[in-house]
N, C-alpha and C positions, 0 to 999 in steps of 0.2 A: 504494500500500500504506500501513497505518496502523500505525505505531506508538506508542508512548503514554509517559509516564514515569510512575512510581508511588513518592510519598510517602505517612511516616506523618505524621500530627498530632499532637502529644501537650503538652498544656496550651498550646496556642494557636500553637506551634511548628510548623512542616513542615518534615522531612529527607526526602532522595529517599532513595528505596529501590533504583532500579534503571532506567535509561532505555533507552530502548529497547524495550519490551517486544512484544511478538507475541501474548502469550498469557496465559492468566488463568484460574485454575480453582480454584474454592474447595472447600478436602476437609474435611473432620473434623481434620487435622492442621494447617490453617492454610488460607494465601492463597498459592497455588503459581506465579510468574513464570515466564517461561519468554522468552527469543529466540532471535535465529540462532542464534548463536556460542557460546552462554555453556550451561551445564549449567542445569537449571530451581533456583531460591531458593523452597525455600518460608518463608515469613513466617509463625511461629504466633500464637495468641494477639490477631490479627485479626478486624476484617470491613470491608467496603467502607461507607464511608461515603459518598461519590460521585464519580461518574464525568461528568468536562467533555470534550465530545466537541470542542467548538471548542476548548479549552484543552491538548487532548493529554494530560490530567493522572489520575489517580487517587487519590482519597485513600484511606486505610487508616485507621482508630482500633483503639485495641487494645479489646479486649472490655469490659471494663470502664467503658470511655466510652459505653456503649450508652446510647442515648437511648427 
Protein backbone atom coordinates (compact mmCIF):
# COMPACT_ATOMS: atom_id res chain seq x y z
CA UNK A 1 0.00 0.00 0.00
CA UNK A 2 1.16 3.71 -0.79
CA UNK A 3 1.11 6.35 1.30
CA UNK A 4 2.48 9.67 0.60
CA UNK A 5 3.40 12.90 2.82
CA UNK A 6 2.01 16.20 1.75
CA UNK A 7 3.87 19.62 2.08
CA UNK A 8 3.28 23.25 1.33
CA UNK A 9 6.09 25.52 -0.33
CA UNK A 10 5.92 28.83 0.35
CA UNK A 11 8.86 31.37 -0.69
CA UNK A 12 11.36 28.50 -1.07
CA UNK A 13 10.26 26.92 2.29
CA UNK A 14 8.44 23.24 2.63
CA UNK A 15 6.23 22.59 5.80
CA UNK A 16 4.50 19.12 5.98
CA UNK A 17 1.05 19.38 5.99
CA UNK A 18 0.11 15.80 6.82
CA UNK A 19 1.93 12.25 6.52
CA UNK A 20 0.52 9.63 5.94
CA UNK A 21 -1.93 10.33 3.51
CA UNK A 22 -4.31 7.63 1.53
CA UNK A 23 -6.19 10.06 -0.37
CA UNK A 24 -6.38 13.33 -2.30
CA UNK A 25 -9.13 15.00 -3.83
CA UNK A 26 -9.04 18.58 -5.12
CA UNK A 27 -12.65 20.48 -4.74
CA UNK A 28 -13.48 24.05 -5.34
CA UNK A 29 -12.94 24.43 -1.44
CA UNK A 30 -9.38 23.46 -1.58
CA UNK A 31 -6.99 20.32 -1.49
CA UNK A 32 -8.92 17.71 0.76
CA UNK A 33 -6.30 14.92 2.64
CA UNK A 34 -7.69 12.28 3.97
CA UNK A 35 -6.08 8.78 5.95
CA UNK A 36 -6.93 5.80 8.00
CA UNK A 37 -7.20 7.23 11.23
CA UNK A 38 -7.58 10.82 11.03
CA UNK A 39 -10.86 12.97 9.89
CA UNK A 40 -10.13 14.26 6.11
CA UNK A 41 -7.94 18.22 6.22
CA UNK A 42 -8.92 20.16 3.77
CA UNK A 43 -6.11 22.75 2.60
CA UNK A 44 -7.69 25.98 0.99
CA UNK A 45 -6.30 28.35 -1.08
CA UNK A 46 -4.04 25.46 -2.98
CA UNK A 47 -3.02 23.57 -5.89
CA UNK A 48 -0.68 20.67 -6.48
CA UNK A 49 2.31 21.65 -7.69
CA UNK A 50 3.99 18.08 -7.99
CA UNK A 51 3.71 14.89 -7.16
CA UNK A 52 7.32 12.43 -6.41
CA UNK A 53 6.10 9.10 -6.72
CA UNK A 54 9.67 7.68 -5.73
CA UNK A 55 9.98 10.43 -3.02
CA UNK A 56 6.56 9.72 -1.33
CA UNK A 57 6.01 13.44 -1.36
CA UNK A 58 3.51 16.01 -2.52
CA UNK A 59 3.97 19.41 -2.96
CA UNK A 60 1.20 22.09 -2.41
CA UNK A 61 1.74 26.06 -3.42
CA UNK A 62 -0.82 28.39 -2.46
CA UNK A 63 -2.61 29.85 -5.49
CA UNK A 64 -1.20 32.72 -5.86
CA UNK A 65 2.29 31.02 -6.60
CA UNK A 66 0.63 29.86 -9.85
CA UNK A 67 3.04 29.76 -12.49
Amino acid sequence: MCQINVLVEQEGDQKPVMESVTGLEVTPEGVVLSTFFEDPVTVPGVHVKEINFLGGSVILVPDQDAE
